[in-house]
RORODREN-798837 format. One record per residue (C-alpha): x, y, z. Coordinates in pm, whole numbers, plus 50000, padded with zeros to 5 digits. Each point is the difference from the previous one (the first is absolute). Example, Ala and Ser with C-alpha at 12.3 -4.5 7.8 and 13.67 -1.06 7.14 Angstrom:
RORODREN-798837
51230:49550:50780
50137:50344:49934
//
This chain:
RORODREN-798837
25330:59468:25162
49775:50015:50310
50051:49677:50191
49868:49887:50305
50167:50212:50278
49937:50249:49837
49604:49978:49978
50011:49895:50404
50165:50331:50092
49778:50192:49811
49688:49804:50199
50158:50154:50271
50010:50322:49875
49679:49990:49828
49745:49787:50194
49836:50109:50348
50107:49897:50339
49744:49766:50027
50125:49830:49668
50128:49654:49979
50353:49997:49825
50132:49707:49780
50344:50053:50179
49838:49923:50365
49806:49712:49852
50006:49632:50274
50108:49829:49725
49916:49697:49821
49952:49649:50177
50334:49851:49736
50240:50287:50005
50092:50108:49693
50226:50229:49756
49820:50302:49961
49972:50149:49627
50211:50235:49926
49704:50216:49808
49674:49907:50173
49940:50062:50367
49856:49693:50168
49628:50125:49980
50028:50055:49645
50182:49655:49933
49673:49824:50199
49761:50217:49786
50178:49852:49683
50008:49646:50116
49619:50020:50098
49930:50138:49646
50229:49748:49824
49832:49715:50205
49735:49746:49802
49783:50023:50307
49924:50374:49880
49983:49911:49689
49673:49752:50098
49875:50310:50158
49829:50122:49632
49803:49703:50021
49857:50024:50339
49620:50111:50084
50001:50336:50207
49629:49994:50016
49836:49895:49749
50057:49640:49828
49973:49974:49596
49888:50344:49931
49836:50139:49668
50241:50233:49902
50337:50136:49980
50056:50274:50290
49938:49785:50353
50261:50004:50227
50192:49622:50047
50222:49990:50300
50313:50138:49810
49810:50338:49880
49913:50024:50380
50340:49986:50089
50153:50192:49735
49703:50282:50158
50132:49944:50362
50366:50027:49881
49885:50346:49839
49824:50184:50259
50298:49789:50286
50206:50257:49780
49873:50289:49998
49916:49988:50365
50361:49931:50104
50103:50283:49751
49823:50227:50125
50050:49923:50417
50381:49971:49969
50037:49610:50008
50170:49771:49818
49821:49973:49666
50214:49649:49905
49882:49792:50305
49645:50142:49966
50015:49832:49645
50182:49661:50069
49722:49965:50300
49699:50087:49725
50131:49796:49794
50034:49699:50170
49692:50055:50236
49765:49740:49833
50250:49717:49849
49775:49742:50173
49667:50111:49937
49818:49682:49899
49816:49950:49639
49611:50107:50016
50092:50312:50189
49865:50026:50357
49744:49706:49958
50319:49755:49915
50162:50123:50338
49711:49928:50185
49971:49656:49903
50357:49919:50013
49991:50146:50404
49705:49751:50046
50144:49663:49840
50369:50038:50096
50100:49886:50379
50234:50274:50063
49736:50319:49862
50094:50233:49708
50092:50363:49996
50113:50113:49652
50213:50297:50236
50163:49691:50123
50048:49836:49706
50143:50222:49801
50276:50038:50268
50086:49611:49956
50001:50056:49605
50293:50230:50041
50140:49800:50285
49954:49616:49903
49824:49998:49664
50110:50227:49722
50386:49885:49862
50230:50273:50069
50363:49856:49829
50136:49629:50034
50167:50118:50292
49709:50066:50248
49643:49930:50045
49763:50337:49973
50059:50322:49937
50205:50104:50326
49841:50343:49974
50099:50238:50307
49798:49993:50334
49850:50338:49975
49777:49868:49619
49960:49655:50163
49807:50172:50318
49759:50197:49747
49942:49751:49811
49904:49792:50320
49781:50280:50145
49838:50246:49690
49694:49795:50169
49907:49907:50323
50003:50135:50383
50384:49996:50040
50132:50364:49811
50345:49999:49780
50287:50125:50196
50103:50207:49730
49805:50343:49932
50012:49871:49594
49863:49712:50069
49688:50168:50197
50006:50234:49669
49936:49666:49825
49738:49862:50222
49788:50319:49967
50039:50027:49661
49908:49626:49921
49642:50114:50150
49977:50326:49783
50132:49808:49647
49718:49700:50110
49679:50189:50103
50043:50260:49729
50087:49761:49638
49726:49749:50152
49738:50307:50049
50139:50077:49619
49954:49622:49907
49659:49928:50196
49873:50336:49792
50091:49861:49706
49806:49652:50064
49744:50232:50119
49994:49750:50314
49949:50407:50140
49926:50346:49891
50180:50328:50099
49668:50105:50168
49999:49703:50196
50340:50078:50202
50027:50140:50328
49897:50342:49985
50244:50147:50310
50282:49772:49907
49991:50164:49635
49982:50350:50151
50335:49968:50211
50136:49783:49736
49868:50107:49658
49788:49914:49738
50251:49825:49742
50256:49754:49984
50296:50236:49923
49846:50237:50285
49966:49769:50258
50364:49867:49980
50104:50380:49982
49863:50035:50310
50127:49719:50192
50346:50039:49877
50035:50371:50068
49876:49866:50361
50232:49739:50063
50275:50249:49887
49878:50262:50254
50010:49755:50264
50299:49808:49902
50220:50252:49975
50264:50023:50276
49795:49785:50224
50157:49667:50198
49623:49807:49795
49857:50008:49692
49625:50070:50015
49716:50163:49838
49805:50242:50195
49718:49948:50218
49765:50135:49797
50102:49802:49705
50057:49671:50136
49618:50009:50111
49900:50082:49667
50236:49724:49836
49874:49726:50224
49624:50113:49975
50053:49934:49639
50175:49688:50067
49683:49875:50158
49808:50121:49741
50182:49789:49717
49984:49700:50214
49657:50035:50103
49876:50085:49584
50300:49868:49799
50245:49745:50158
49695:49770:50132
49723:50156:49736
49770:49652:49883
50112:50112:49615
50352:50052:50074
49997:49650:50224
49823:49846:49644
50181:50154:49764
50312:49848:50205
49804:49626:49994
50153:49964:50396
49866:49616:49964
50289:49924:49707
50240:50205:50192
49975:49804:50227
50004:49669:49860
50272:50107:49801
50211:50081:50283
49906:49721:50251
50036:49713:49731
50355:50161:49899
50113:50029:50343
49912:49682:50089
50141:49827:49702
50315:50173:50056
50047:49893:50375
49911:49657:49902
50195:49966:49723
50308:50190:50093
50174:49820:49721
49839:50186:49731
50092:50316:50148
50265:50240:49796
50336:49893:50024
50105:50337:50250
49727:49916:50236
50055:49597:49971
50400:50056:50090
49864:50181:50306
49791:49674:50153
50123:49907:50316
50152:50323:50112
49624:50134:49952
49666:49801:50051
49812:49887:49670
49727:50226:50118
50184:50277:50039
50128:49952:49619
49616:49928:49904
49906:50318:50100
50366:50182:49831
49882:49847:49687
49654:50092:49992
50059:50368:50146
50197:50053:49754
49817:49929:49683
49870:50242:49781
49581:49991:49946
50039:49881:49653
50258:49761:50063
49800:49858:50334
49666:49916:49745
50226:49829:49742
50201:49769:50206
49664:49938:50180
49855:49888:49663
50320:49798:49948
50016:49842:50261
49606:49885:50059
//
């Protein structure tokens, strides 16, 4: 039986230099008994997974809201993508494979329902601003049960910090967790140049002709690309990064899809923005003025949190489908 020492030695033996071990983990904020046949990184991957606030993740927009048809990405394809190439990146560069997966995993918990256009709305009516990178920390800190015994998940420092920063200006400590970060961007631009074909918001002509030359001209090349890079740069090395060369193209793309596809008139209408936010704004504002009707885990956390604060829990953590019917409920 392999048990858990076992599997941290052979990180040691196994993983590069520049690896982060399970066995020199900080720790959890509640000590606890570790398992004795999961390391810690693997026992935070399984809580995430286990957790209902991943479950909601199947039901969340990634871009586009309602589609016709079967194969668009939601918000838990997305991350089941980023957990994927996380992966193979961390294979192949030597690092810990386990935390790379716990981080994907858990990287978008408290995206908001409506995708991107939800976020924004939510950043504009609450006092305090909304980051879903920020939010999806406090899920596995405050929000999501972990036993009777504590509140949250208690996951280790090192997934809590790239959870907190797979967006943003301030970089993960850990070299996995920078794997993570880049390879949120490749999973994201790629399926939604995929998805936006599909719609035909766009057509393969109409992408950027150097970015496709350094990158490729499909999907499946593309992400070829940018993994083998990230590996090549990864490996051995104190920071996990793409190339030059490739981060230029990547971003130039990035632009592109926000410029044609992420605020594209059809893609804004096929969305209906205006019900968004309606939805969202009426909700919210029910919520923090009638902090009664909230569910009974937020409701036995009034007082030690604002009823704003528990608004905006509620509502960011609602799935699209849910959000419309409990709108329609409700008014």
């Amino acid at each position: 039986m392999i048990i858990r020492e076992d599997l941290e030695q052979r990180e040691f033996a196994v993983l590069s230099a520049c690896a982060t071990k399970a066995a020199e983990s900080r720790g959890r904020v509640l000590p606890e008994e570790q398992c004795s046949i999961r390391t810690d990184f693997q026992r935070d991957r399984d809580r995430i997974i286990h957790s209902k606030a991943f479950r909601r993740l199947m039901h969340k927009t990634q871009v586009f809201i309602s589609p016709e048809g079967d194969h668009f990405r939601t918000r838990l394809t997305h991350t089941i993508e980023v957990s994927q190439i996380a992966r193979t990146i961390a294979r192949g560069a030597g690092l810990n494979e386990d935390l790379a997966e716990a981080i994907a995993m858990g990287h978008d918990l408290g995206h908001t329902p409506f995708g991107h256009s939800g976020e924004a709305v939510l950043n504009e009516i609450y006092s305090g601003g909304f980051h879903h990178n920020e939010q999806s920390l406090r899920v596995v800190d405050v929000l999501e049960s972990g036993s009777s015994s504590r509140r949250g998940m208690n996951l280790t420092y090192e997934v809590r910090d790239g959870i907190l920063c797979h967006t943003g200006k301030v970089l993960p400590v850990t070299p996995e967790g920078q794997v993570v970060r880049v390879s949120d961007r490749i999973a994201y631009i790629n399926h939604d140049i995929d998805d936006a074909l599909r719609s035909g918001i766009i057509t393969t002509d109409d992408l950027p002709k150097e970015c496709i030359r350094v990158l490729g001209d499909t999907h499946k090349k593309r992400i070829d690309t940018l993994v083998r890079d990230m590996i090549e740069n990864s490996f051995e090395k104190p920071q996990a990064k793409l190339s030059e060369e490739k981060t230029q193209a990547m971003n130039e793309l990035r632009s592109y899809m926000f410029q044609n596809v992420y605020l594209n008139q059809n893609v804004k209408k096929a969305e209906d923005l205006s019900k968004v936010r309606t939805i969202i704004t009426v909700l919210f504002t029910y919520f923090s003025e009638h902090p009664d009707q909230l569910p009974a885990e937020l409701a036995a956390m009034r007082g030690e949190f604002p009823d704003e604060e528990l608004a905006k829990d509620h509502v960011a953590g609602m799935t699209d489908r849910y959000a419309v019917s409990l709108y329609e409920k409700l008014f």
